[in-house]
C-alpha positions as CSV (number, residue, x, y, z in Angstrom):
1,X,28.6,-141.9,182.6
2,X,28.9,-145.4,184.3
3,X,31.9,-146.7,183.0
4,X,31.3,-151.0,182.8
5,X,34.6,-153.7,182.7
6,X,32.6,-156.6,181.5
7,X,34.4,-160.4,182.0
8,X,32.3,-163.9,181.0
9,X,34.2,-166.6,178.9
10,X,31.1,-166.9,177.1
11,X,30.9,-164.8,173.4
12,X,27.1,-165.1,173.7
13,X,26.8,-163.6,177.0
14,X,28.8,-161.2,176.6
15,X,27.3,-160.0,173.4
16,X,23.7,-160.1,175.3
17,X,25.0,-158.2,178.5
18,X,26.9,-155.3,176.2
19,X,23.5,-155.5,174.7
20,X,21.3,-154.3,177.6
21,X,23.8,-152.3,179.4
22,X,24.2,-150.2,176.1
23,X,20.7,-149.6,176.2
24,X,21.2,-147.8,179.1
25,X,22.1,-143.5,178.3
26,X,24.5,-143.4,181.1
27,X,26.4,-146.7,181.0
28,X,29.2,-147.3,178.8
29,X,31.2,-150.8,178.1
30,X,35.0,-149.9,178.6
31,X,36.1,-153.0,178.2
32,X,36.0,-156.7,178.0
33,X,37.6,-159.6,179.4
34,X,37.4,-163.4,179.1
35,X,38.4,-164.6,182.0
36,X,39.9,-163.2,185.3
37,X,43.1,-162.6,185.1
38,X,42.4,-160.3,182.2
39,X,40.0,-158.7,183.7
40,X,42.3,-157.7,186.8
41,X,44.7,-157.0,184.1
42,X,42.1,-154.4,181.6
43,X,41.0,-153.1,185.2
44,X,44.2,-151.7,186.2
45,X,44.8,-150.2,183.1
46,X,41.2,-149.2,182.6
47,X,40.0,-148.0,186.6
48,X,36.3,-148.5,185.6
49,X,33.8,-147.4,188.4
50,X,32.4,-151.0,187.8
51,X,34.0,-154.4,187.0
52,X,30.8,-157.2,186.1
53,X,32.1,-160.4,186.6
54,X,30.8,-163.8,185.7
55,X,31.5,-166.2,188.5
56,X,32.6,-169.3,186.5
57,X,36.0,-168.5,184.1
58,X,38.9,-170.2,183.1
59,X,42.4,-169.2,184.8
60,X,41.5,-167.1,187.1
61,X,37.7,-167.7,188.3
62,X,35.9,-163.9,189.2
63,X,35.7,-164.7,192.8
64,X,39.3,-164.9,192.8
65,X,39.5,-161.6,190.4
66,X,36.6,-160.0,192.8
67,X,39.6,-160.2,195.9
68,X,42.2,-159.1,193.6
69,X,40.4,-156.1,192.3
70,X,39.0,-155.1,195.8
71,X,42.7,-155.2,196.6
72,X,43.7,-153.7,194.0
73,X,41.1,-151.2,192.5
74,X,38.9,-150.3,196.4
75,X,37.2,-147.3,194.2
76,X,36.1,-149.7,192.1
77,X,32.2,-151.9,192.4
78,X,32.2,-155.1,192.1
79,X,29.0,-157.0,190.5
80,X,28.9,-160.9,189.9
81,X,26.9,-162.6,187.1
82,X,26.2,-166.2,187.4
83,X,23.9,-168.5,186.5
84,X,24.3,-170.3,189.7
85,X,21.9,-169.0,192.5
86,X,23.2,-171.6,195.2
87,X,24.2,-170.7,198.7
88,X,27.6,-171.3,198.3
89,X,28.0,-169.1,194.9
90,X,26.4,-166.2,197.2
91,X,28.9,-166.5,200.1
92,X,31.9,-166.5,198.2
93,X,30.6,-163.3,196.2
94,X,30.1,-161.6,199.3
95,X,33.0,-163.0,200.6
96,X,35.3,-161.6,197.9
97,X,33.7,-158.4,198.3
98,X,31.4,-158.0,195.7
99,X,28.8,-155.5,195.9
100,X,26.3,-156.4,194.2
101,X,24.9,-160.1,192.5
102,X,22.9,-160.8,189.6
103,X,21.7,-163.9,187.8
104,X,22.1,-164.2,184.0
105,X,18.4,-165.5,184.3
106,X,17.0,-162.9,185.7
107,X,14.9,-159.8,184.2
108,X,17.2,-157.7,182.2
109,X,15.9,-154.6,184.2
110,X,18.0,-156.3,186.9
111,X,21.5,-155.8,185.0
112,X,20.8,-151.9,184.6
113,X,19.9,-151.3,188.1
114,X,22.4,-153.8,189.9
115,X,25.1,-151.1,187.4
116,X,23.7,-148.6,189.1
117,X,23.2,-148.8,192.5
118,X,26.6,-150.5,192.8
119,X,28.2,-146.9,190.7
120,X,26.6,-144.7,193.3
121,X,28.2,-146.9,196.1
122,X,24.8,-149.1,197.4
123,X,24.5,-152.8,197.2
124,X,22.4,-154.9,194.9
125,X,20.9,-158.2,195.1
126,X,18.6,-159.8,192.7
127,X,15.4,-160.4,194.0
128,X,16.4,-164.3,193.8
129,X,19.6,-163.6,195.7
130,X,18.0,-161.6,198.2
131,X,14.9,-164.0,199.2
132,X,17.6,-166.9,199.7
133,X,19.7,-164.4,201.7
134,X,16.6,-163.2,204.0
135,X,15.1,-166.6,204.4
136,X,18.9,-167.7,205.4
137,X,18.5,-164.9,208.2
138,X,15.7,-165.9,209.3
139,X,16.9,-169.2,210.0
140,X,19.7,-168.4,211.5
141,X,22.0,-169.9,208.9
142,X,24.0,-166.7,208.5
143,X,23.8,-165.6,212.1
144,X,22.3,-165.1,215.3
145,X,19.9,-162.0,216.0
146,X,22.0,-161.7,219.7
147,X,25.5,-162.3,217.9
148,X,24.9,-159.8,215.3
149,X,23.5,-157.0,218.1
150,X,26.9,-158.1,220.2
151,X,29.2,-157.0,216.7
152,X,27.2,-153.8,216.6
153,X,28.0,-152.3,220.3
154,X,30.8,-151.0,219.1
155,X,29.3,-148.4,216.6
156,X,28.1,-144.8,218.1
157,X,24.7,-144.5,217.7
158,X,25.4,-142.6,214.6
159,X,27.1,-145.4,212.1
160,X,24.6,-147.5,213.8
161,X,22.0,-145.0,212.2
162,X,23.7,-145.2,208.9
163,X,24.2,-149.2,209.1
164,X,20.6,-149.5,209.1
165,X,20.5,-146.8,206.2
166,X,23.0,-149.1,203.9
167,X,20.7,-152.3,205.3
168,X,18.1,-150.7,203.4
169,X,19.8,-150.5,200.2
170,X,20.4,-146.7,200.2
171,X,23.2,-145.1,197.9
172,X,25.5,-142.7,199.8
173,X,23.8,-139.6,198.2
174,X,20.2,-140.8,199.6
175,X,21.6,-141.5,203.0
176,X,23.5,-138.4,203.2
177,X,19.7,-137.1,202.1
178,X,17.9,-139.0,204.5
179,X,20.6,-137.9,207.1
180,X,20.9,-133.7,206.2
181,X,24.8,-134.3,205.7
182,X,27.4,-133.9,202.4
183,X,27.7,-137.3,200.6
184,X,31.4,-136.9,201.7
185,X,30.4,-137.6,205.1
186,X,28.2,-140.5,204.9
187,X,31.3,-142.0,202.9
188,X,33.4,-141.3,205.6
189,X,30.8,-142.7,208.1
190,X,30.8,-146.1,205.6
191,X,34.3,-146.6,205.5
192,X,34.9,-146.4,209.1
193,X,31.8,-148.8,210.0
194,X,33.4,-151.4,208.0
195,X,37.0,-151.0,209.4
196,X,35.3,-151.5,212.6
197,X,33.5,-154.1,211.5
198,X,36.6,-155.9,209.2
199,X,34.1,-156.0,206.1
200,X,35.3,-155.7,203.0
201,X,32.1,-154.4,201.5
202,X,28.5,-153.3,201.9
203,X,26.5,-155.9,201.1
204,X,28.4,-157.9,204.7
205,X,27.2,-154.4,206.6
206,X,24.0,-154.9,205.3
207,X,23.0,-158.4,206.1
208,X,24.6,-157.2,209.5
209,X,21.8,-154.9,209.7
210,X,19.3,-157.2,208.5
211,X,20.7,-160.0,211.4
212,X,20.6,-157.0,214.2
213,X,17.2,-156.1,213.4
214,X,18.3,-152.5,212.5
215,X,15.7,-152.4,208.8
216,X,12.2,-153.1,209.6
217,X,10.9,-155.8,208.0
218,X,8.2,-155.1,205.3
């Protein structure tokens, strides 16, 4: 069972995100927050395997409760919900180390999977999120193809191999899958590619990978 901390000042919302995520068998709502501070708070007493965070709250916004959580809670996913899709919102999220983002607008399916994929210890950006991310890459406005080849020198060959596994939006079981090793390997693998790196979460590695040209492009 996916155990959920759920944190938007907004009743409504809320309400309609306990909704679908209820719907799911294996997810269950732990606990809820309305703003940031409390949800740092009901985290730490909590340890949910996921904290979902709306961007905009009083006291203590969720970018802010994103860092103190990573801090805080590094077992823990972070997922931001917003209603804001603009470049800036989406740098800060993956700035604060947030794994995953997903719009309040968005197809419901989205909420369930983002849950999900951030549990097992992937990344997940809405399809929104994702085509502004990509078409940033591919105009450079996140990074240069030579820069980001220059960060990745210092990787063996094999967390190069797995970089380009996590660019791809695998889980840790699929890459250890993909890769004939224990999950507990590709975790160690993970961890010490973003030490190297100074990341603070996968979704950085993975743009990385996207901005060296390690994932084939579709």
């Amino acid at each position: 069972m996916i155990r959920v901390l759920l944190a938007d000042d907004e009743v409504m919302i809320r309400a309609g995100v306990r909704a679908i995520l209820s719907s799911a068998d294996d997810i269950e709502i732990v606990a809820e927050a309305e703003d940031g501070h409390e949800a740092v708070e009901l985290g730490l007493r909590h340890r949910p395997d996921v904290c979902l965070l709306d961007i905009r709250m009083p006291r203590v916004d969720g970018l802010t409760a994103a860092s103190e959580l990573g801090r805080l809670l590094p077992e823990t996913a972070v997922m931001m919900l917003t209603t804001f899709s603009e470049d800036e919102y989406i740098a800060s999220a993956l700035g604060s180390g947030a794994a995953g983002f997903v719009l309040k607008s968005g197809d419901p399916r989205e909420l369930v999977s983002g849950v999900r994929a951030v549990a097992e210890g992937g990344a997940y950006l809405s399809p929104a999120v994702a085509r502004r991310v990509l078409t940033h890459l591919g105009a450079g406005q996140l990074g240069k193809r030579t820069a980001a080849r220059a960060r990745i020198t210092e990787l063996t060959g094999r967390e190069r191999e797995v970089l380009a596994l996590v660019g791809a939006g695998l889980s840790n079981a699929e890459i250890a899958g993909r890769l004939h090793v224990v999950e507990g390997t590709v975790k160690a693998y993970v961890s010490q590619i973003l030490a190297r790196l100074d990341f603070k979460n996968r979704v950085q590695a993975a743009i990385l990978a996207y901005e060296a040209g390690l994932v084939p492009e579709e």
